[in-house]
N, C-alpha and C positions, 0 to 999 in steps of 0.2 A: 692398687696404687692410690696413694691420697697425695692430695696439694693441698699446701700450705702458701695461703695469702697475706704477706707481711704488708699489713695496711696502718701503721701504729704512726705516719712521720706527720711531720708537723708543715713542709714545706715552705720555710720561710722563704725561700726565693722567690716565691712568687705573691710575696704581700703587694700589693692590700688585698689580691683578689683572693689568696688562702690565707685563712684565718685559724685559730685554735678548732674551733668549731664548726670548718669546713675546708679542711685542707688541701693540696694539691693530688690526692687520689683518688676525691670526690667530687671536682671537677671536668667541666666536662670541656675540653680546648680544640676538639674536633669533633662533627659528626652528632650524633643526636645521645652517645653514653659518653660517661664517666670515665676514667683511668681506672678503677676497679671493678667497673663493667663489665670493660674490655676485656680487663686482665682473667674475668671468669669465663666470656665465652669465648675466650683463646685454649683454656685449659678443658672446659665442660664435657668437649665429646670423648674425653680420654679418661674419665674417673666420672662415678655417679654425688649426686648432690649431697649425700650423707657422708661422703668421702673429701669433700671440701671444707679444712678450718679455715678460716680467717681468726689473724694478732692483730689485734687493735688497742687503743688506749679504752679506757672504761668509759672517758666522754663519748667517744664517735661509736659506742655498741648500735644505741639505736639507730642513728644514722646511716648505718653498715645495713642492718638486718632490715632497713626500707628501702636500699637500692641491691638490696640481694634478698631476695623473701624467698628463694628457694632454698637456701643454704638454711638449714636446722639452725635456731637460734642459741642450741645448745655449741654447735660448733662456730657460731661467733666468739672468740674469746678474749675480753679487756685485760688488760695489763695495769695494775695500778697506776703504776708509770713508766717511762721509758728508760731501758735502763740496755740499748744496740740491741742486735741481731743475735748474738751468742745464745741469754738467757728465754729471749722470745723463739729461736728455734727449740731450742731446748726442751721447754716447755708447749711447744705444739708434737716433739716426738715422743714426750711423756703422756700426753695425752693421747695417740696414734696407738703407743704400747697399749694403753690401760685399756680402749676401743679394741683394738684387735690384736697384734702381736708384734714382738719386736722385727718379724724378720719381714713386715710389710717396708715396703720404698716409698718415699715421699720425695717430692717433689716442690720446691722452695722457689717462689716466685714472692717478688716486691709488686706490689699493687699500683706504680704509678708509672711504669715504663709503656713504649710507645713499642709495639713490634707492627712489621707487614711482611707478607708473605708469611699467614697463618702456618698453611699447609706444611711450609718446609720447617716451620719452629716445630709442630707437632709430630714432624715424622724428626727430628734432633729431639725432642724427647723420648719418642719411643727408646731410639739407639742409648741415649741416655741411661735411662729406667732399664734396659735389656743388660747392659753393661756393668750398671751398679751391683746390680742380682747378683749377674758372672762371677761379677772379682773380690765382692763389700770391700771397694772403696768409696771414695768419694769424688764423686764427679759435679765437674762445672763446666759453665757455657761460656767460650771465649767468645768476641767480636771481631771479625777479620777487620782492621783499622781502616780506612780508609782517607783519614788525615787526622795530625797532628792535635787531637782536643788534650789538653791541660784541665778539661774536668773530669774525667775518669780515672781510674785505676787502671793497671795493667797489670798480665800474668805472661812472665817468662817463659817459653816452651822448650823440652828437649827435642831430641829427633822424634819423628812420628812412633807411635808407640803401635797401633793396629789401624785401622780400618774396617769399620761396619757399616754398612748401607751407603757408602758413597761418603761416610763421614768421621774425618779424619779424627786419631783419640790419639793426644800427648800426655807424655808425664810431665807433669808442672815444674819448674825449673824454681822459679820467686815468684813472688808478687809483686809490686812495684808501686805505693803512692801516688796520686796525682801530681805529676810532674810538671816542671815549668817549659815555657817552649821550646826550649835547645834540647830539656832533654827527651819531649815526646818525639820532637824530630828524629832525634838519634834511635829511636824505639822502633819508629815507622821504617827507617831506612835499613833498620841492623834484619829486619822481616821475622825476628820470632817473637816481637809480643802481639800481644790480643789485646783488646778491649775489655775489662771483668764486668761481668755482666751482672753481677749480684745475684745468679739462678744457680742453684745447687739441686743434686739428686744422689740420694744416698739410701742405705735400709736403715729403720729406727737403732736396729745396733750397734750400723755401724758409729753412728753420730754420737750414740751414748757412751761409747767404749772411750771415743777421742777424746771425749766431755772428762770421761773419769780420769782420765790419763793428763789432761793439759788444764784443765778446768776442776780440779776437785771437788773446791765447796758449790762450785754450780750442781755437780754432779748430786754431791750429798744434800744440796735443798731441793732438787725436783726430785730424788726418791720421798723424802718426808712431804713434799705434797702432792704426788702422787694416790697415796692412802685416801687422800680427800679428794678425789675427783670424781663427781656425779654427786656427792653428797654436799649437805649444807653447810659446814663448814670450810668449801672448798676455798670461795671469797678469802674467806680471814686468812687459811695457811696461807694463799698464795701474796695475799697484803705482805705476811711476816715475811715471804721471802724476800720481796720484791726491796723490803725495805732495809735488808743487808747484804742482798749480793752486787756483787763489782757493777757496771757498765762495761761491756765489751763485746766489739767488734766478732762475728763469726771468721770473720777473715783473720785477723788479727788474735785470736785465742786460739783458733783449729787449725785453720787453714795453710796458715804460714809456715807453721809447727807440724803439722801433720808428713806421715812420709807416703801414703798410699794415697795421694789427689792427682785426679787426670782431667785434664781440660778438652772438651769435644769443640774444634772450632767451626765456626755457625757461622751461616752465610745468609742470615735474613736479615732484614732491614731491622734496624734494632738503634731505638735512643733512650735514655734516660729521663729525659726531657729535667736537665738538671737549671736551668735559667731562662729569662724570657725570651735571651737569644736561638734558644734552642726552638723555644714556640716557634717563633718569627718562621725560621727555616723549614718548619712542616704544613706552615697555614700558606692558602692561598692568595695570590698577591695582584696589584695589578697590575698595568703595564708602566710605572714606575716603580715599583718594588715595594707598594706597601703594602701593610695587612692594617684594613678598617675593621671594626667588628662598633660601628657607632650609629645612632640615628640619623644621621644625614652626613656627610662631611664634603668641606669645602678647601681643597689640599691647593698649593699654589707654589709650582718649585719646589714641595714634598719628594726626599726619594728614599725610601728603601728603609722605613719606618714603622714601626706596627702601635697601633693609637685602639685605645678599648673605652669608650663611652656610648656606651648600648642607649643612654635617656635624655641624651643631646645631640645640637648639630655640632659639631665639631669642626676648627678652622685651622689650620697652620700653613704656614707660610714661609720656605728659602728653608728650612730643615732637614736635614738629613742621620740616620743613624740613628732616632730616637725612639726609646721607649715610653709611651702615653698610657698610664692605665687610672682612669677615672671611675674611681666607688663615689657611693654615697657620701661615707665619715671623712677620705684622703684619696690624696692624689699621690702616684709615683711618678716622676720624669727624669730617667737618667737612659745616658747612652746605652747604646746596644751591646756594644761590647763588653764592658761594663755592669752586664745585669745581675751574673753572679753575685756582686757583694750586698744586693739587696738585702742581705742576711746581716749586715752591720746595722740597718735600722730598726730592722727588728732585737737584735740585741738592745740596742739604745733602748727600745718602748720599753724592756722588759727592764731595764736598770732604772729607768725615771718612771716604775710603777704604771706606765701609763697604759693600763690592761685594756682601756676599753676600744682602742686601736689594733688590738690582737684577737 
């Protein structure tokens, strides 16, 4: 089995604290690791070190290869640029082939989610991984919902399709866009969507076969650079691909489209950690509701706020619902509920050039 670590995002939700150059996967928001830390000793005991790629952008290579120095630096691999999930898997199962064979299973994990309850994730991938082999379909991890989030995707379920190890496998009915909140309500209550987890597990073939079929020219530029991988010219082919093929979604190109995808739904504790609202909800608080992470603070009629100035005393006063994150160069202060569109400002820096806030 090999896993594949999609570590390539840029995370602007969470500016100022992720930056181009140190993004939301290489942060660390609990505990003493990172989000791609994590994400390796959750996967470690089930595939050897030489069996772990990481997709990255070309900036965060060395970045990656010093908070993973186990992982072969040959199996770190930059992407010129980003260009979704599609051509970045792709290009980790072309790679997988050219190492070992097409009829190995890989294993598609995104580098910056938050899981608990290891144990029950890793015995949902074995059934997983067992499953793939069985059928060469393609399989994905549902999240049993358990309220209404409007920042996920969702996947449709038919009736139960089998049962392996205590863990129920569907055939995929749709997908479903992040939806507004009448209609995740409607989702939670109707009881057959999931959560989409963004985890996929499939055999190199199968994923190639979909590719050639719903994806053509993807398919035809990862054989032509294929030929160059281990050798010196591999950089440049993959530059030339990089620089003519589409942007697109795995969901969205395959997944949607595809007829052999089955959803195993999963009962661990599982976030995204897609806003600072989400942080809030996983950090410790205290007995007003807030999360300090500052050198001193001085709260007064503060409730139920999360405030980040780790090199001051920090004061507030009769506030509630607020997000506080204090860098060096900028400050963020916007409501809690609210934190998702942090991503509008980071737009803005990059339309008025103003790089050096990114």
């Amino acid at each position: 089995m090999f896993a594949v670590l999609m570590a390539g995002g840029v995370g602007t939700r969470f500016w100022p604290m992720s930056r181009k150059a140190y993004p939301k996967q290489l942060l660390n928001f609990s505990g003493t690791k990172s989000m791609l830390q994590k994400t390796y000793d959750r996967i470690k005991p089930l595939t050897a070190d030489e069996n772990i790629l990481v997709v990255t952008s070309t900036d965060l290579k060395k970045s990656i290869e010093k908070q993973l120095p186990h992982v072969p630096k040959e199996n770190i691999i930059g992407e010129p640029e980003g260009k979704n999930t599609a051509p970045c898997i792709g290009l980790a199962a072309t790679v997988i082939e050219k190492k070992a064979s097409e009829n190995e299973i890989m294993v598609i994990l995104p580098a910056d989610h938050l899981v608990s309850n290891v144990a029950n994730f890793r015995k949902t991938l074995r059934v997983g991984v067992a499953y793939a082999k069985e059928s060469d379909s393609l399989v994905t991890l549902g999240i049993q919902p358990t309220y209404p989030e409007t920042g996920y995707g969702y996947i449709q379920v038919d009736e139960k399709f089998t049962t392996r190890q205590e863990k129920d496998i569907y055939k995929v009915r749709t997908f479903a866009e992040k939806p507004n909140i009448e209609t995740a309500e409607r989702f939670i209550k109707s009881g057959d969507f999931l959560w989409n987890s963004g985890m996929f597990i499939w055999s190199v073939k199968a994923i190639m076969r979909e590719i050639d079929e719903h994806l053509p020219e993807l398919g035809e530029d990862l054989k032509l650079v294929r030929q160059y991988i281990g050798k010196p010219k591999f950089r440049k082919a993959l530059s030339d691909m990089y620089s003519r093929t589409k942007s697109v979604s795995i969901d969205y190109g395959i997944m949607e489209v595809a007829k052999n995808v089955f959803v195993i739904k999963s009962d661990f504790q599982w976030n995204d950690l897609g806003s600072w609202e989400a942080v809030y909800k996983i950090s410790n608080k205290d007995k007003n509701g807030n999360v300090c992470y500052t050198k001193k603070e001085l709260l007064l009629d503060a409730k139920n706020n999360y405030f980040y100035s780790p090199k001051k005393l920090f004061a507030a006063v009769d506030v509630e619902g607020l997000v506080v994150i204090d860098m060096d160069d900028a400050i963020l202060i916007c409501s809690k509920e609210k934190s998702q569109h942090v991503k509008v400002i980071v737009d803005y820096l990059k339309r008025k050039k103003m790089n050096s806030y990114l």
